[in-house]
CHARMM internal coordinates of N, CA and C (Angstrom, degrees):
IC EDIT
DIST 1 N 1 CA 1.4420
DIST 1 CA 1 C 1.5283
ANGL 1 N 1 CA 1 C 109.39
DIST 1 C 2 N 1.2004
ANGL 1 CA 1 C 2 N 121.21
DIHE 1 N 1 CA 1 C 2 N 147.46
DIST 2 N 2 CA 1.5068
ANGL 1 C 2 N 2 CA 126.63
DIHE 1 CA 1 C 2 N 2 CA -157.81
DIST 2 CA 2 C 1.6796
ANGL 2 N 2 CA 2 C 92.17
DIHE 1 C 2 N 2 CA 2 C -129.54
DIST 2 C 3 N 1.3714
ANGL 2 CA 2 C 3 N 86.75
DIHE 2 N 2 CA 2 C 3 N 121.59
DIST 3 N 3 CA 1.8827
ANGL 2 C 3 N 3 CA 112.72
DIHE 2 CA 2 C 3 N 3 CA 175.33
DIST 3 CA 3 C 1.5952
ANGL 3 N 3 CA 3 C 112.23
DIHE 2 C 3 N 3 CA 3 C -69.99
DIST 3 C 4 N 1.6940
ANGL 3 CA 3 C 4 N 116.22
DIHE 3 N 3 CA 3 C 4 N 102.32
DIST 4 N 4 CA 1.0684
ANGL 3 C 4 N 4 CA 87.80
DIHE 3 CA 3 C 4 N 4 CA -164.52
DIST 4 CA 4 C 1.9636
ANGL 4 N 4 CA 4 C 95.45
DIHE 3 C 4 N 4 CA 4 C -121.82
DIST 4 C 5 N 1.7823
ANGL 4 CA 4 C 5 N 101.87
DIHE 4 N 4 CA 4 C 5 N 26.22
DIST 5 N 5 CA 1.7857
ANGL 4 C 5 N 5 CA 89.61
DIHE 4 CA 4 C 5 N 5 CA 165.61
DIST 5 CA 5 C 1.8444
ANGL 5 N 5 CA 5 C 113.64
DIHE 4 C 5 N 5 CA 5 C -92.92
DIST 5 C 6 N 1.0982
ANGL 5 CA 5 C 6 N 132.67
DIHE 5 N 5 CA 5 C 6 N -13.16
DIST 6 N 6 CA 1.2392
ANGL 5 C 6 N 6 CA 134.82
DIHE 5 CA 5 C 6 N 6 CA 158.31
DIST 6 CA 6 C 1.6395
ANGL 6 N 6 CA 6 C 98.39
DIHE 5 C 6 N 6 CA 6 C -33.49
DIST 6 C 7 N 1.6023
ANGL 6 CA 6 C 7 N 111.82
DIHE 6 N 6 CA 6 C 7 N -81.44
DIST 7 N 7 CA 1.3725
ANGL 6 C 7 N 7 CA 103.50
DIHE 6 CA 6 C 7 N 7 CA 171.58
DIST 7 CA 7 C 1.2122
ANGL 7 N 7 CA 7 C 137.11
DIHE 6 C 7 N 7 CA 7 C -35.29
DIST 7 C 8 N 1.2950
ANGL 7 CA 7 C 8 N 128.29
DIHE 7 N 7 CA 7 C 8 N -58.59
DIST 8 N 8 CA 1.4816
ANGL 7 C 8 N 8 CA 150.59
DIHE 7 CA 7 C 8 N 8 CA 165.49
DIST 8 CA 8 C 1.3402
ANGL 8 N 8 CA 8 C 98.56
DIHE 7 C 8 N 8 CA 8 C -23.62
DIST 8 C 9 N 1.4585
ANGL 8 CA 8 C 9 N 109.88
DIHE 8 N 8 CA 8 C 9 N -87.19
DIST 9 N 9 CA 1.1883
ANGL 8 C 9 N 9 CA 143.47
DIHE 8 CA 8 C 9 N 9 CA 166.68
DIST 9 CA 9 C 1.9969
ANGL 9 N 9 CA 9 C 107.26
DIHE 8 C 9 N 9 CA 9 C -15.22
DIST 9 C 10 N 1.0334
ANGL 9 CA 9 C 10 N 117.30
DIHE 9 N 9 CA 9 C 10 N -65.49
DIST 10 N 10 CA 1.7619
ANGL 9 C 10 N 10 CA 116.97
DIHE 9 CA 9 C 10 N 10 CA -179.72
DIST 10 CA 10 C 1.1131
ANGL 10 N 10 CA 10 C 85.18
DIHE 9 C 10 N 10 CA 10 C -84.85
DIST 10 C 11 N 1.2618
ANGL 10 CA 10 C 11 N 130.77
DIHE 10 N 10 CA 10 C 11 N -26.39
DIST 11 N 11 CA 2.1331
ANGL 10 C 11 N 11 CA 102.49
DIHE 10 CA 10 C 11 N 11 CA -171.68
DIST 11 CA 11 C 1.7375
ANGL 11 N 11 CA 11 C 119.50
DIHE 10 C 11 N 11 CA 11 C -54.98
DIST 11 C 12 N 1.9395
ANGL 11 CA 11 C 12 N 77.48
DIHE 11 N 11 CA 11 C 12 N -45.69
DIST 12 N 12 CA 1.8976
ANGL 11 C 12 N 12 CA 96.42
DIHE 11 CA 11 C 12 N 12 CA -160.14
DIST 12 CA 12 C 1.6590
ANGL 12 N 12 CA 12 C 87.15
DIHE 11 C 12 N 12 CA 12 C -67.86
DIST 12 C 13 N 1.2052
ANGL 12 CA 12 C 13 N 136.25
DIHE 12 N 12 CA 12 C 13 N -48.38
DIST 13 N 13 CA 1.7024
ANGL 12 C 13 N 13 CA 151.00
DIHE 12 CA 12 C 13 N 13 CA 179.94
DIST 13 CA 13 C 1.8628
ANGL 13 N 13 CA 13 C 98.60
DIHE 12 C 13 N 13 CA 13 C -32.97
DIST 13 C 14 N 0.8320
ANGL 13 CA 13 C 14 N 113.33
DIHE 13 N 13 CA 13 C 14 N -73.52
DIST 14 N 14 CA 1.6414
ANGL 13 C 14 N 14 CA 138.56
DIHE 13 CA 13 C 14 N 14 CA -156.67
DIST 14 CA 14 C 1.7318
ANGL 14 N 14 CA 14 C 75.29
DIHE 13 C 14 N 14 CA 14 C -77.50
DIST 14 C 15 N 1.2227
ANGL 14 CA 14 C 15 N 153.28
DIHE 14 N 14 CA 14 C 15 N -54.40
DIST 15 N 15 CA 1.5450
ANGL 14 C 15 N 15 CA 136.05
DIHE 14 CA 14 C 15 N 15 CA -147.97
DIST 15 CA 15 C 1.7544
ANGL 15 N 15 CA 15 C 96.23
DIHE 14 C 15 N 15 CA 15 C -79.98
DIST 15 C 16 N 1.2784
ANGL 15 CA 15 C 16 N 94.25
DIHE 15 N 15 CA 15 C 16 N -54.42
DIST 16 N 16 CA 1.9055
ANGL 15 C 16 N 16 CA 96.23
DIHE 15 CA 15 C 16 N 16 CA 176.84
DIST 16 CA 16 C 1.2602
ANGL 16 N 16 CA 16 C 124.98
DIHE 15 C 16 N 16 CA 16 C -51.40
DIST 16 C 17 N 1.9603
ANGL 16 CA 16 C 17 N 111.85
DIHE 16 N 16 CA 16 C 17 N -23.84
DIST 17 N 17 CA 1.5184
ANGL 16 C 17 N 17 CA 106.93
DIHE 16 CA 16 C 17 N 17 CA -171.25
DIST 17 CA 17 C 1.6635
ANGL 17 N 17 CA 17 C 91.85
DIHE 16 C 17 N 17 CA 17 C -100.01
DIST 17 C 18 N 1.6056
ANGL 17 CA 17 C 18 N 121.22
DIHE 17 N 17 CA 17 C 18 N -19.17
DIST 18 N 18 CA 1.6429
ANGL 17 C 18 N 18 CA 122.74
DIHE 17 CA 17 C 18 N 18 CA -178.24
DIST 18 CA 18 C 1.7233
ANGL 18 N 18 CA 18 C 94.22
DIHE 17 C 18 N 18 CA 18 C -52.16
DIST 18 C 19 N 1.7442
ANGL 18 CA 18 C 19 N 120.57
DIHE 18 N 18 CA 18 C 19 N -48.79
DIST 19 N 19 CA 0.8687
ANGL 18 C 19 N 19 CA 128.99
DIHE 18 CA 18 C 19 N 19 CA -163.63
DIST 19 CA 19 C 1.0029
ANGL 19 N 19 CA 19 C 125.88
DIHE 18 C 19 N 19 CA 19 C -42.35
DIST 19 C 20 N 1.8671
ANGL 19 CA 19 C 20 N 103.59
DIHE 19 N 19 CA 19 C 20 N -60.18
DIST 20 N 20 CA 1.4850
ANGL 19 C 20 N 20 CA 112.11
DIHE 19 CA 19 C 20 N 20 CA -150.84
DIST 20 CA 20 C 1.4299
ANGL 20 N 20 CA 20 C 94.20
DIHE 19 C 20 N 20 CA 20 C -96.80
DIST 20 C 21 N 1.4760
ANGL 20 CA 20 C 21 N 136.55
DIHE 20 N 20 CA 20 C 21 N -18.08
DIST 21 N 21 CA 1.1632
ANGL 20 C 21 N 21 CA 115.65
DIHE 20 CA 20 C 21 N 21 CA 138.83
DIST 21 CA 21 C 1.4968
ANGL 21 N 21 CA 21 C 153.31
DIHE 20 C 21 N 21 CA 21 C -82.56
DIST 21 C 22 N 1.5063
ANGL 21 CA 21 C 22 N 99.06
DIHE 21 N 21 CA 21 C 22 N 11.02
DIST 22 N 22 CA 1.4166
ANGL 21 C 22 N 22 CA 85.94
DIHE 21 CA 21 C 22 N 22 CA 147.35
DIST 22 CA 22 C 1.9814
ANGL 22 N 22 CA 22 C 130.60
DIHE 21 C 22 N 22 CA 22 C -102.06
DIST 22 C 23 N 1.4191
ANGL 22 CA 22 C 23 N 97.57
DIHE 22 N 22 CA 22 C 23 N 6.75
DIST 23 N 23 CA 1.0363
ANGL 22 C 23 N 23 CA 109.86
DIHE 22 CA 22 C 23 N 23 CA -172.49
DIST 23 CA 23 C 2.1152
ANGL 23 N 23 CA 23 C 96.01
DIHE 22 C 23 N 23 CA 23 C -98.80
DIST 23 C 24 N 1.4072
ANGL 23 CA 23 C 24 N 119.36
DIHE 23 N 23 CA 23 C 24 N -22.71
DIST 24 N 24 CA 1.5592
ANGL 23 C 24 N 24 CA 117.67
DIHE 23 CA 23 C 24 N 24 CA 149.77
DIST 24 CA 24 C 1.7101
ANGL 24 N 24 CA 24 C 114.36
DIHE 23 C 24 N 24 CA 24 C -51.38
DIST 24 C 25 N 0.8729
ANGL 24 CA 24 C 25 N 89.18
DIHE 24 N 24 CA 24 C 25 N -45.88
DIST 25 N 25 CA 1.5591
ANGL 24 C 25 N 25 CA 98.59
DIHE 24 CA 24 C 25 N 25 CA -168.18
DIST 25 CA 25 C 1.6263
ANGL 25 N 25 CA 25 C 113.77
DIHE 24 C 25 N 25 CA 25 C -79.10
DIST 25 C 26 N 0.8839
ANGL 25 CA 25 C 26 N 120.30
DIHE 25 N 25 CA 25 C 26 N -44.92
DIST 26 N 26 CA 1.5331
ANGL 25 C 26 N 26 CA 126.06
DIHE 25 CA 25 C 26 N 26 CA 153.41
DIST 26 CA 26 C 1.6061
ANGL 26 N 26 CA 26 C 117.86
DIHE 25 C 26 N 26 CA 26 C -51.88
DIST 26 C 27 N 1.6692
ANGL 26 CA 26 C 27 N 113.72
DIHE 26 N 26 CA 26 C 27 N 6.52
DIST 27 N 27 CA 1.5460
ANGL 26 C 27 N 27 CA 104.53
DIHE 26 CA 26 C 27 N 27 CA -169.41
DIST 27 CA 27 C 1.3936
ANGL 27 N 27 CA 27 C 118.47
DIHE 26 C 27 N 27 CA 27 C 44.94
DIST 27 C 28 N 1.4300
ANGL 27 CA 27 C 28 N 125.20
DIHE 27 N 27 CA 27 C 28 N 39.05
DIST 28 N 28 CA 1.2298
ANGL 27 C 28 N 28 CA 124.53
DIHE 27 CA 27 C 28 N 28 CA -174.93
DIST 28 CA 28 C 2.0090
ANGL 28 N 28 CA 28 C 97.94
DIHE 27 C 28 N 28 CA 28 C -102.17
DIST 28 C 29 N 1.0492
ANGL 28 CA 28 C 29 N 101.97
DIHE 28 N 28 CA 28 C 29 N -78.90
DIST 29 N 29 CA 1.7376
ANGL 28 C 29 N 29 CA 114.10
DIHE 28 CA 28 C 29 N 29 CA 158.94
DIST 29 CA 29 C 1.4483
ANGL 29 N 29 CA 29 C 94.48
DIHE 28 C 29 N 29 CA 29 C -59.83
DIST 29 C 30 N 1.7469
ANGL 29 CA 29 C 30 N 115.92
DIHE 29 N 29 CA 29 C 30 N 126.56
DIST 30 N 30 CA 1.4517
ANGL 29 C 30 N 30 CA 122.52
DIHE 29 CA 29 C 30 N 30 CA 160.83
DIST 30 CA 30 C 1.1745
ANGL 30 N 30 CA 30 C 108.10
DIHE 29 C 30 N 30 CA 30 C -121.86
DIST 30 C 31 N 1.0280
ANGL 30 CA 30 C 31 N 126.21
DIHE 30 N 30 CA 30 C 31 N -169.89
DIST 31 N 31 CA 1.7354
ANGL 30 C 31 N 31 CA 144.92
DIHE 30 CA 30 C 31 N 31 CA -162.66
DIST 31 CA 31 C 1.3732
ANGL 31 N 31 CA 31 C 115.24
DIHE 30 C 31 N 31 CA 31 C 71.66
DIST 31 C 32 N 1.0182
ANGL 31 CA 31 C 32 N 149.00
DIHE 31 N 31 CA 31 C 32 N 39.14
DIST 32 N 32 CA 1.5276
ANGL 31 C 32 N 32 CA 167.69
DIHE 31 CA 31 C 32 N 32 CA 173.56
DIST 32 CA 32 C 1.1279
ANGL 32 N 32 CA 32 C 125.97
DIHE 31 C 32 N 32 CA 32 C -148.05
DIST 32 C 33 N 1.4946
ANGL 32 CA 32 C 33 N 114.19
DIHE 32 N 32 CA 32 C 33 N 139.53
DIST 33 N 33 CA 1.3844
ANGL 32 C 33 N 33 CA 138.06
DIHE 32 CA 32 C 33 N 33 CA -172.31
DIST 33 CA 33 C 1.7213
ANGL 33 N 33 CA 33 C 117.33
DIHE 32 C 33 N 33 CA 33 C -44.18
DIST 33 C 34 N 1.9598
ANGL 33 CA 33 C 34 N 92.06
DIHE 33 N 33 CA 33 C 34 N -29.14
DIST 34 N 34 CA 1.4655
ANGL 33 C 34 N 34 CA 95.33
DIHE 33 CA 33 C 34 N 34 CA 162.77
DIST 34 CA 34 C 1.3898
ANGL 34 N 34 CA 34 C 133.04
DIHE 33 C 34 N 34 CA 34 C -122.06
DIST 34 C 35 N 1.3540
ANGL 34 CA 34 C 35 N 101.11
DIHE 34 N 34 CA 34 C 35 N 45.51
DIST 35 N 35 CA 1.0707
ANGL 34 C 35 N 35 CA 113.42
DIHE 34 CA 34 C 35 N 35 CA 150.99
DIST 35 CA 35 C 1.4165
ANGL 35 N 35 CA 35 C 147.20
DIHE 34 C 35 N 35 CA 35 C -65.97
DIST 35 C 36 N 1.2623
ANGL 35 CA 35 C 36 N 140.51
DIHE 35 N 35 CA 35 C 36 N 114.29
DIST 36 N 36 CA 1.3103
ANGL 35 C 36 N 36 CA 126.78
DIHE 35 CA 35 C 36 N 36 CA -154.82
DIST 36 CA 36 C 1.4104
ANGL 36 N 36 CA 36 C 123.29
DIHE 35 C 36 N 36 CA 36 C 72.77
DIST 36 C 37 N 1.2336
ANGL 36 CA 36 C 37 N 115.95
DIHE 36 N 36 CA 36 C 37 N -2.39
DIST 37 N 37 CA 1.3467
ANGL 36 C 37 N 37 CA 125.71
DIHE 36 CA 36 C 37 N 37 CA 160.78
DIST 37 CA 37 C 1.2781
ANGL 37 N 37 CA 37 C 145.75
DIHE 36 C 37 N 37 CA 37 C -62.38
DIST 37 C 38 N 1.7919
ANGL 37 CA 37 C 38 N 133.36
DIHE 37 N 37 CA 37 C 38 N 89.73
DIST 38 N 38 CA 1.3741
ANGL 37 C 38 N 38 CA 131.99
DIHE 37 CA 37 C 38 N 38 CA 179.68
DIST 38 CA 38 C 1.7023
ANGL 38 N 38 CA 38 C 106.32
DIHE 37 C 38 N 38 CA 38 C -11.33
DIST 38 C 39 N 1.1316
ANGL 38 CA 38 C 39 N 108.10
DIHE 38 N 38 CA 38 C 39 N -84.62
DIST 39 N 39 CA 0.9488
ANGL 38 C 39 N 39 CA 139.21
DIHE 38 CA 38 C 39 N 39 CA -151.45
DIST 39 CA 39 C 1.8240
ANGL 39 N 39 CA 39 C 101.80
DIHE 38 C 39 N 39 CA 39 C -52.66
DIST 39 C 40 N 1.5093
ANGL 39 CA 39 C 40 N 141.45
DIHE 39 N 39 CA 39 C 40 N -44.50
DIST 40 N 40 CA 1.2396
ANGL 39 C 40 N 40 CA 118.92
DIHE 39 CA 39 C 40 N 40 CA 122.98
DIST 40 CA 40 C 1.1748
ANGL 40 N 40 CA 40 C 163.80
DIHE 39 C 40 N 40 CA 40 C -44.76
DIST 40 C 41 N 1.4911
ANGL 40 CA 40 C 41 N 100.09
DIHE 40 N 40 CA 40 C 41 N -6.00
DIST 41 N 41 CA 1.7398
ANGL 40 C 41 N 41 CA 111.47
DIHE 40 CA 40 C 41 N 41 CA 169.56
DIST 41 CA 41 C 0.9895
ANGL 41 N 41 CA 41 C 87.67
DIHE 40 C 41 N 41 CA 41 C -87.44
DIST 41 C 42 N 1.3669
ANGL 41 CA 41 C 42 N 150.40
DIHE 41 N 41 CA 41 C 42 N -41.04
DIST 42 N 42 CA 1.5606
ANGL 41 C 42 N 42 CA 142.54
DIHE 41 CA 41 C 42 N 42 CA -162.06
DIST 42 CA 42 C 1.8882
ANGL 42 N 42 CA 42 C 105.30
DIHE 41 C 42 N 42 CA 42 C -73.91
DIST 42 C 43 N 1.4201
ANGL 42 CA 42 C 43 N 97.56
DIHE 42 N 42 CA 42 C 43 N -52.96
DIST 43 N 43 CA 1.8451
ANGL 42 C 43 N 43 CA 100.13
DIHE 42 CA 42 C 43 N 43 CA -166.35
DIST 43 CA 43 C 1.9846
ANGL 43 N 43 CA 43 C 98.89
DIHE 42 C 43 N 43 CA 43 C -75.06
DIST 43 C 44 N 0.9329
ANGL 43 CA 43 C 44 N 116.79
DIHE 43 N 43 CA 43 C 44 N -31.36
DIST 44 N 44 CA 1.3807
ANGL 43 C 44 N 44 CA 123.43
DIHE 43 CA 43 C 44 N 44 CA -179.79
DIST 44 CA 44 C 1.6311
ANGL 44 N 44 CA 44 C 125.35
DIHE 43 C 44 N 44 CA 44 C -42.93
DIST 44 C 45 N 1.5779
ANGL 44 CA 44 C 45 N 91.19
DIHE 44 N 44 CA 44 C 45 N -60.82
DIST 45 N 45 CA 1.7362
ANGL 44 C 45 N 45 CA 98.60
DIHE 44 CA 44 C 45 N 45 CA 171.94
DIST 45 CA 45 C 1.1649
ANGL 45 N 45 CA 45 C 116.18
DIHE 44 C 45 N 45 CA 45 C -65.09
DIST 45 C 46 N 1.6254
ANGL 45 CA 45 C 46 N 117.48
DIHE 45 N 45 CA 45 C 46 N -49.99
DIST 46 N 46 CA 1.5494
ANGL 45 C 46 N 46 CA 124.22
DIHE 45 CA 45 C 46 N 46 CA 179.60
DIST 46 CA 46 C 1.4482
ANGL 46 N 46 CA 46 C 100.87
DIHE 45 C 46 N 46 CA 46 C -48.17
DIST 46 C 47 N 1.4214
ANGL 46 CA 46 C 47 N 123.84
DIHE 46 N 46 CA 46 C 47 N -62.03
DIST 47 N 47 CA 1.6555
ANGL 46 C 47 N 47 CA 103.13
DIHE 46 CA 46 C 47 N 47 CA -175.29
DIST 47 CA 47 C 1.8805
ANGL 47 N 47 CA 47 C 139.63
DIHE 46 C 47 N 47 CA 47 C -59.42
DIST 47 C 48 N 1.8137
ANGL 47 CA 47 C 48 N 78.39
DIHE 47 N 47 CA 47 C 48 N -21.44
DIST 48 N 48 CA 1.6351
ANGL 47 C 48 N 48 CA 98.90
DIHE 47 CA 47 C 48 N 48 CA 177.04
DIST 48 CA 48 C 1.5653
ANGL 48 N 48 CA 48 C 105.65
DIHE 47 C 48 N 48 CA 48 C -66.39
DIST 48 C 49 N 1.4895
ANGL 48 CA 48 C 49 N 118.68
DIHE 48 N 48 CA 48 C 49 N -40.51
DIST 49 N 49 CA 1.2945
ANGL 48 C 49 N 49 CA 131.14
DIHE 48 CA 48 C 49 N 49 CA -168.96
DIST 49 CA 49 C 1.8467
ANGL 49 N 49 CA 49 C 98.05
DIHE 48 C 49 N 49 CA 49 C -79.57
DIST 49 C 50 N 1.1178
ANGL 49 CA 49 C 50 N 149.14
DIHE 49 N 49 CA 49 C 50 N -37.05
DIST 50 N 50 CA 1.2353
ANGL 49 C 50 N 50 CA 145.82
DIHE 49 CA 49 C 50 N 50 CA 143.55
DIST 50 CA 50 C 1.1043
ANGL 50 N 50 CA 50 C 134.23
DIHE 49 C 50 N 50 CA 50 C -28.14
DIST 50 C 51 N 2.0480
ANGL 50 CA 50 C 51 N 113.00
DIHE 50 N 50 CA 50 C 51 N -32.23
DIST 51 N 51 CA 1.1265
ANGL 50 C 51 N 51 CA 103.35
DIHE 50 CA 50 C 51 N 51 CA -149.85
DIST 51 CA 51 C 1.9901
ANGL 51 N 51 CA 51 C 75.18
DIHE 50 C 51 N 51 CA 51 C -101.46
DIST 51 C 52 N 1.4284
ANGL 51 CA 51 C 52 N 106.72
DIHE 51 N 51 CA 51 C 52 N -30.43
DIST 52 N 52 CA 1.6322
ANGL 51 C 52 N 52 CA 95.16
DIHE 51 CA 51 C 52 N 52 CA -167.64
DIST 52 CA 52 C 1.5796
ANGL 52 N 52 CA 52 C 101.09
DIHE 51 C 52 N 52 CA 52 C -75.90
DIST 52 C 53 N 0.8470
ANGL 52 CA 52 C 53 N 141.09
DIHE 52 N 52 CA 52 C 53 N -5.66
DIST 53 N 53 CA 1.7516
ANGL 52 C 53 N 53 CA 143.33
DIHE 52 CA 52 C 53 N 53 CA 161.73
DIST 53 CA 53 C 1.4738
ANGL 53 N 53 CA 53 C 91.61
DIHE 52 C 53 N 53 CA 53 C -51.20
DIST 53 C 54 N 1.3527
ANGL 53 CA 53 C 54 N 110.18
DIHE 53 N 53 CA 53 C 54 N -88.18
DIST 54 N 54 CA 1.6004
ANGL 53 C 54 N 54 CA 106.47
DIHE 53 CA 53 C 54 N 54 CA 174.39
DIST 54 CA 54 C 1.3011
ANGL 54 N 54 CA 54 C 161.37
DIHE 53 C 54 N 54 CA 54 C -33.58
DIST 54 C 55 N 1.5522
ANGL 54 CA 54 C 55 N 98.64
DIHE 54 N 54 CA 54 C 55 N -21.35
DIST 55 N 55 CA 1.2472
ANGL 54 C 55 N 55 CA 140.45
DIHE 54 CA 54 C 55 N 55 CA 157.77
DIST 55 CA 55 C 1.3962
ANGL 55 N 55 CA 55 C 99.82
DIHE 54 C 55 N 55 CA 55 C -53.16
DIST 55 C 56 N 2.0404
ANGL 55 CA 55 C 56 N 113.09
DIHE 55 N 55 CA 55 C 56 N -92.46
DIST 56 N 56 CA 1.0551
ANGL 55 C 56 N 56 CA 137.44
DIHE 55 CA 55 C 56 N 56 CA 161.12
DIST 56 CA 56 C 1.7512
ANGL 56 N 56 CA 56 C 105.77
DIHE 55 C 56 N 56 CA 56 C 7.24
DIST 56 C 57 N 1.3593
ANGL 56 CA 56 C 57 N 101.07
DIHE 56 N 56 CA 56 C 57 N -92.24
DIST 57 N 57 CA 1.2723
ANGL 56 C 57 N 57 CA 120.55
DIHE 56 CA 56 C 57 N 57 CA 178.06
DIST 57 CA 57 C 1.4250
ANGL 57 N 57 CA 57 C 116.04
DIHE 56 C 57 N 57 CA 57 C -32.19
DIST 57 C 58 N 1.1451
ANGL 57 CA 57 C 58 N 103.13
DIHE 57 N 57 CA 57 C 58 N -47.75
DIST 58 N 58 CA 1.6427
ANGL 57 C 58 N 58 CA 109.43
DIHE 57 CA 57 C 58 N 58 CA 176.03
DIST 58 CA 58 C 1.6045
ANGL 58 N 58 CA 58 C 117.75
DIHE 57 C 58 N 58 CA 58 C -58.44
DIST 58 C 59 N 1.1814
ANGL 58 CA 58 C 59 N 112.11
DIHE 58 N 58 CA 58 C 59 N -42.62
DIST 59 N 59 CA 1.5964
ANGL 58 C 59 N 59 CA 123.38
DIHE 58 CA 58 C 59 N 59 CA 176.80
DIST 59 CA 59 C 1.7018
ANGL 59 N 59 CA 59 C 92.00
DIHE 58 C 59 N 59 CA 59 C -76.62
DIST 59 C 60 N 0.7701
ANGL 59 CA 59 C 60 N 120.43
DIHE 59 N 59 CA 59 C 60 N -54.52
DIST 60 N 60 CA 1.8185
ANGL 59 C 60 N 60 CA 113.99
DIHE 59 CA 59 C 60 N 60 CA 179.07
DIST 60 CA 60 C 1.9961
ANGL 60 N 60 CA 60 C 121.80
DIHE 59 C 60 N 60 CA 60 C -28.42
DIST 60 C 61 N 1.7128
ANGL 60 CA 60 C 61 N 62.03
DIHE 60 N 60 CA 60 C 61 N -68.81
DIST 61 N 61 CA 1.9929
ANGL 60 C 61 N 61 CA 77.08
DIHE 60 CA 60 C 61 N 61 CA 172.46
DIST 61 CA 61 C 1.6065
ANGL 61 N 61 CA 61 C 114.69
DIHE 60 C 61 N 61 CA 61 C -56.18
DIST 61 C 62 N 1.1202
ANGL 61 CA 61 C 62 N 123.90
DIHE 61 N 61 CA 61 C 62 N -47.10
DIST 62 N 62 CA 1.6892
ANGL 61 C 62 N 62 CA 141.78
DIHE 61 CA 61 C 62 N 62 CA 179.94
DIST 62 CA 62 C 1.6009
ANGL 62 N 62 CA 62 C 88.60
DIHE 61 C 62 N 62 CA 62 C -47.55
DIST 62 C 63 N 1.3025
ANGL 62 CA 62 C 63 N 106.03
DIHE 62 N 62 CA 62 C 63 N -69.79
DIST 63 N 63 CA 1.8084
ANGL 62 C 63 N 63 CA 97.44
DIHE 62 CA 62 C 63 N 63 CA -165.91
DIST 63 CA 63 C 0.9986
ANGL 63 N 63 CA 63 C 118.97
DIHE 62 C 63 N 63 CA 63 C -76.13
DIST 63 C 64 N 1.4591
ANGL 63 CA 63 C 64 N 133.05
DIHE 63 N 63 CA 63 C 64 N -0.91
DIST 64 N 64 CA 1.2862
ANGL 63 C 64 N 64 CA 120.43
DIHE 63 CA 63 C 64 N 64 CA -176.60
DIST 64 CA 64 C 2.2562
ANGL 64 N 64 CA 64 C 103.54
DIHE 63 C 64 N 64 CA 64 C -109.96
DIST 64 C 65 N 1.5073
ANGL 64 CA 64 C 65 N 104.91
DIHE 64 N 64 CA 64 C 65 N -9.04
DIST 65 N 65 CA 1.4397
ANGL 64 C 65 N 65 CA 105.01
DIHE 64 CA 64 C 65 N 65 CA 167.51
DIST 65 CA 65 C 1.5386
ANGL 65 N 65 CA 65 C 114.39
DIHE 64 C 65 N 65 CA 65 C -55.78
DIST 65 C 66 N 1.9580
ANGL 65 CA 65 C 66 N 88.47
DIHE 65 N 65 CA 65 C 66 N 137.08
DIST 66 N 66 CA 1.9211
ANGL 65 C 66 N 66 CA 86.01
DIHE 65 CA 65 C 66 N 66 CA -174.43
DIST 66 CA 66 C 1.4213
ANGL 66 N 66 CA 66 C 102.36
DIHE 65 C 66 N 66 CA 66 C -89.66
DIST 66 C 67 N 1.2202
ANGL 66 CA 66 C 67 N 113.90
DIHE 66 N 66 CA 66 C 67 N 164.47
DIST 67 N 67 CA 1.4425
ANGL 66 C 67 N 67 CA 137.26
DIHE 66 CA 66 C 67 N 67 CA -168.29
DIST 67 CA 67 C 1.6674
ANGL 67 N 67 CA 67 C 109.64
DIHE 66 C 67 N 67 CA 67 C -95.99
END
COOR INIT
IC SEED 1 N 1 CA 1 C
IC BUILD
């Protein structure tokens, strides 16, 4: 049987922090150093997009375990 909240678990982690930095970086959330920052609109999505792969994957594995 294949453990699949470890995954879950860093997917949903990594999608909330992809989030709120790309939403720093978009000057959307302000008061931080990365705010308005290239360089978080860029790293932000990529991690958000990592974390829902993992996610994904996680529901994958769930439905395809045999009974």
């Amino acid at each position: 049987m294949r453990r699949i909240w470890p995954l879950l678990v860093v997917g949903v982690l990594l999608s909330c922090i992809g989030l709120v930095w790309t939403l720093q970086g978009f000057d959307v959330l302000r008061g931080s150093v990365m705010s308005g920052s290239s360089v978080w609109a860029t790293i932000g999505p990529i991690v958000l997009v990592v974390g829902v792969v993992l996610v994904i994957v996680a529901i994958v594995r769930r439905r395809r375990r045999p009974e």
